[in-house]
C-alpha positions, 0 to 999 in steps of 0.5 A: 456506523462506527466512527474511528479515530485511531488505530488500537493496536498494530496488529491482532492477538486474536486467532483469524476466525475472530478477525473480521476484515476491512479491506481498502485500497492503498489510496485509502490508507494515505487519507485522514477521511473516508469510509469503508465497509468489513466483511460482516457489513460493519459500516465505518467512517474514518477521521483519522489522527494518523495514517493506518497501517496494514493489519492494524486494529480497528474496531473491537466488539463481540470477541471479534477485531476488526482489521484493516488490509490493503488490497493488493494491486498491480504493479511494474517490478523492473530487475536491477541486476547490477548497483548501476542498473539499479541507480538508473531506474532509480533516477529515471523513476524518481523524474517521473515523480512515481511512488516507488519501492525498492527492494534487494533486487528490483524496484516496484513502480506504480502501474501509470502509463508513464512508466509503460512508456518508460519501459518500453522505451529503455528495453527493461526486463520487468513483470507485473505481478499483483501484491500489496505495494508499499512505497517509500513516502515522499518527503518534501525537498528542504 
């Protein structure tokens, strides 16, 4: 097993038939410690100095990067069609303590059965596609 204490680069220079990956789940990518396993059967241990990025360098050996990649995952994308659409999902979200991401004409909310409960009740348009969520991190109130 390989033991990684940080990232070697944000990214690879190396073509993708030189990558091997390393998939992880989002949850992953919050922790200091953990464990995971590349495509190759390449066995890791994690004592992290600093949180992984997606697509970061993790390991280097024989011509090959190995990289991390979040798994995509499913999510509620509710449609803000107007500022004060938006302001209201915001906040309503927001008092639900979800992770959250905002984008230039939705907001992406965890998929928790809180926020099912949440849209159906308030009758927003919304989807649930699969895709790599990246929401903003939470900062402690000062």
């Amino acid at each position: 097993m390989q033991l990684i204490q940080r990232s070697l680069a944000p990214a690879s220079d190396l073509p993708a038939e030189q990558q091997i990956i390393l998939h992880a789940e989002r949850r992953q990518f919050l922790k200091r410690r953990w464990r995971g396993i590349a495509a190759d059967g390449t066995e890791f241990g994690f004592d992290l100095e600093s949180r992984l990025t997606d697509g970061c360098v993790i390991f280097h050996q024989d011509g090959h990067d190995y990289i991390a990649r979040q798994l995509p995952e499913t999510v509620y994308q509710v449609l803000c069609g107007t500022p004060a659409q938006a302001a209201l999902v915001g906040w309503k979200v927001g008092n639900l303590h979800l992770p959250a991401q905002i984008l230039e004409d939705a907001i992406l909310v965890l998929h928790d059965e809180a926020m099912a409960q949440l849209l159906a009740r308030e009758g927003w348009a919304f989807s649930e596609p699969v895709l790599r969520f990246e929401p903003l991190k939470a900062i402690a109130h000062s």
